[in-house]
Backbone as a chain_set.jsonl record, in Angstrom:
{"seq": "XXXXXXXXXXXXXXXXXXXXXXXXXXXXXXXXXXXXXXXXXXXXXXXXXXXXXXXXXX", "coords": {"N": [[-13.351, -22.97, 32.395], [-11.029, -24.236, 32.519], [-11.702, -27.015, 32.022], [-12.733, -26.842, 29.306], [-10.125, -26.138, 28.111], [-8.31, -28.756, 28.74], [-10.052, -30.624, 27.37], [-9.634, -29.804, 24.504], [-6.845, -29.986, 24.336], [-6.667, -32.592, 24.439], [-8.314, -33.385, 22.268], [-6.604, -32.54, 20.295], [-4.408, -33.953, 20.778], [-5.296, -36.218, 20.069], [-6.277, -36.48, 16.929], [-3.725, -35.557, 16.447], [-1.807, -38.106, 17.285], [-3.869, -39.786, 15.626], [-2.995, -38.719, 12.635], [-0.134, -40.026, 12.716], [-0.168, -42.191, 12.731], [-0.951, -43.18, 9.819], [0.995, -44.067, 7.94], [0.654, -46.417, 8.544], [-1.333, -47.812, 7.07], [-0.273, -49.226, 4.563], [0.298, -51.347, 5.334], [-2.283, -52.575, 5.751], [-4.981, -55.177, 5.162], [-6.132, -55.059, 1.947], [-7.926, -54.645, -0.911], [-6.116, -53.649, -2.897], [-3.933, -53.66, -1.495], [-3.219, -56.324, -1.237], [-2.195, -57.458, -3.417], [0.265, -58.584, -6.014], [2.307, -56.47, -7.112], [2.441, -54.535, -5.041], [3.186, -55.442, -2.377], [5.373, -56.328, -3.065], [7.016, -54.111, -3.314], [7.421, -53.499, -0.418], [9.453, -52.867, 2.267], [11.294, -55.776, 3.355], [10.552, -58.007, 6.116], [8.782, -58.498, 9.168], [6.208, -56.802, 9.41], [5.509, -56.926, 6.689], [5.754, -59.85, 6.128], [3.549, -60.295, 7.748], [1.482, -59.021, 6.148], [1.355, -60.51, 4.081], [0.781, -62.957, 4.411], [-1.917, -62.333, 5.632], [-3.33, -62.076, 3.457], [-3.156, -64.053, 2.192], [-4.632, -65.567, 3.757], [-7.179, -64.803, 3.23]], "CA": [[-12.401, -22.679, 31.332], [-10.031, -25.276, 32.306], [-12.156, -28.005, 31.201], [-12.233, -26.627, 28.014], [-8.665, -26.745, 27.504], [-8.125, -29.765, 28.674], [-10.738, -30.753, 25.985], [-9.221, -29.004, 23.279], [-5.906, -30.371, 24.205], [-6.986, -33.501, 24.194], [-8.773, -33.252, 20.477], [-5.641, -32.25, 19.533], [-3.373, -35.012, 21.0], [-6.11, -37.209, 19.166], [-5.532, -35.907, 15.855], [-2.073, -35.985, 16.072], [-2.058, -39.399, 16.872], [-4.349, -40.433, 14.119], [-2.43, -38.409, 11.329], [0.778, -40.533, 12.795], [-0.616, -43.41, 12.121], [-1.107, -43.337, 8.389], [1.891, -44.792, 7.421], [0.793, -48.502, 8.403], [-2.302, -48.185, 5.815], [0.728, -49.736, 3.24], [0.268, -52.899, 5.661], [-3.524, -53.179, 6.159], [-5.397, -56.555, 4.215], [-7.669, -55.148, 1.282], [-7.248, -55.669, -2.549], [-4.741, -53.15, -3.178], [-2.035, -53.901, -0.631], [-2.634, -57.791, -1.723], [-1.114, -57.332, -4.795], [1.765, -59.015, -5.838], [3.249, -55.309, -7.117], [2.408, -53.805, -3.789], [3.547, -55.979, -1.187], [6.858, -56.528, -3.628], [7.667, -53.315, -2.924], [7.654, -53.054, 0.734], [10.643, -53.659, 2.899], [11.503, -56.725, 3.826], [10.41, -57.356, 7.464], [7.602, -58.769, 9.674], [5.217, -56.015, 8.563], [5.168, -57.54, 5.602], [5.259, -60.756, 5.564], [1.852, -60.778, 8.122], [0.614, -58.479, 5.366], [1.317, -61.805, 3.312], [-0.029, -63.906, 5.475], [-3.409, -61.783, 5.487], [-3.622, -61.658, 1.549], [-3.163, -65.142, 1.602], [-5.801, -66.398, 4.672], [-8.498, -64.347, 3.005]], "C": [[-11.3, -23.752, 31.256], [-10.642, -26.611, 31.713], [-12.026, -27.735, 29.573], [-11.106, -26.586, 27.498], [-8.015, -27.815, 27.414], [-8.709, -30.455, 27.492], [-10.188, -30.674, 24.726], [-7.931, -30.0, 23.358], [-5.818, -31.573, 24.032], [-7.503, -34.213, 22.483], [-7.5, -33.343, 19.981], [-4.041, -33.204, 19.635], [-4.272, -36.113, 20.209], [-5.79, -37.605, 18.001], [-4.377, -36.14, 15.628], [-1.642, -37.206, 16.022], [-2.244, -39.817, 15.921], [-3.652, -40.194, 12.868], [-0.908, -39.409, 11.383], [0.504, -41.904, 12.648], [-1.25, -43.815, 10.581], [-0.17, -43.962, 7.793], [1.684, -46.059, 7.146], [-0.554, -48.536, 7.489], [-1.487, -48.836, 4.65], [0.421, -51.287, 3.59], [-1.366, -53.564, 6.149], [-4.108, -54.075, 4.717], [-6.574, -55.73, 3.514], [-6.893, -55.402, -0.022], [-6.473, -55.021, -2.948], [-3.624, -53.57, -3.069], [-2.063, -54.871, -0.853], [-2.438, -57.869, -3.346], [0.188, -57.463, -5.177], [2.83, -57.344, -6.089], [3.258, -54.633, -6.13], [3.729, -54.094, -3.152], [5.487, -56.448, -2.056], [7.704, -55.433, -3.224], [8.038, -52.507, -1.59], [9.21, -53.719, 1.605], [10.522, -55.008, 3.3], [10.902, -57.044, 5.681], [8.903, -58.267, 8.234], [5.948, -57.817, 9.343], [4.608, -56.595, 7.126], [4.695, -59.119, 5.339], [3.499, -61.567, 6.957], [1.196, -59.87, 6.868], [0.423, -59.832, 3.748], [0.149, -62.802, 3.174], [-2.17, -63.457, 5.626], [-4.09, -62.12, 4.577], [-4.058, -63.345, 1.479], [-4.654, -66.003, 2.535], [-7.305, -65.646, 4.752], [-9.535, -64.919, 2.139]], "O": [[-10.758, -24.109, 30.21], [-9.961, -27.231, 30.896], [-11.308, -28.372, 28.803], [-10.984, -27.006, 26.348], [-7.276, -28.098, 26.471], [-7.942, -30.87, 26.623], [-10.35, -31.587, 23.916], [-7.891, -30.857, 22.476], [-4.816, -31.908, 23.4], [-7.111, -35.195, 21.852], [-7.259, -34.263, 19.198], [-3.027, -33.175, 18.937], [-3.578, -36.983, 19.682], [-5.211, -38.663, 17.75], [-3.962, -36.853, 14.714], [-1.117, -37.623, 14.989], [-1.372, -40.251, 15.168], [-3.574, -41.09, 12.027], [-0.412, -39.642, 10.281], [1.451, -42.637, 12.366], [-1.995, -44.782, 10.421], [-0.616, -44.6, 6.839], [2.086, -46.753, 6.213], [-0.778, -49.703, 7.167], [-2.168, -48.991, 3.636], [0.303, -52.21, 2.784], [-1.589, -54.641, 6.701], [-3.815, -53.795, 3.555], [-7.678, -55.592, 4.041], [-5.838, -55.992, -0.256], [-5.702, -55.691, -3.635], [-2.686, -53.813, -3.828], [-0.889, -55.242, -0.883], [-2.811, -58.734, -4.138], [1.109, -56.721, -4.836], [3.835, -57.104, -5.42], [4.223, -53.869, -6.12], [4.817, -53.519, -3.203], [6.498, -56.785, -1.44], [8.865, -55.596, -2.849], [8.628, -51.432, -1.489], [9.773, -54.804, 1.456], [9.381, -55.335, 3.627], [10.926, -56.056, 6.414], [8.015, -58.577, 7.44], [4.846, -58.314, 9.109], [3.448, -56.619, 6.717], [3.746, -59.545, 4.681], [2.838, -62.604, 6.994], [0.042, -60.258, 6.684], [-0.371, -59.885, 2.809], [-0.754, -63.197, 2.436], [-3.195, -64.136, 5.681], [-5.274, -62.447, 4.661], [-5.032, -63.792, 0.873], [-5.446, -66.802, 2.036], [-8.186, -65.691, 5.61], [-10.641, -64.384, 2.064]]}, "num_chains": 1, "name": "protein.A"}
């Protein structure tokens, strides 16, 4: 039984993770986010300008 919780609890620290990580899909390289109206509208910031840098060395 304890394996199984551990298990479970584990799934579920997984998950949580993954859903906390959705935010940086604004800074991953496909043809959306390289769009000059995109990437115009993101903060200022290193995030951005490698999401530049991507757009541009594709």
């Amino acid at each position: 039984m304890t394996a199984i919780a551990q298990s479970v609890a584990i799934l579920m620290a997984v998950f949580t993770l993954s859903a906390c990580d959705k935010g940086n899909t604004d800074y991953e390289v496909n043809d959306k986010n390289c769009s000059t109206e995109h990437y115009q509208k993101l903060p200022e910031g290193s995030k951005r300008d490698a999401l530049v840098e991507g757009c541009m060395s594709r």
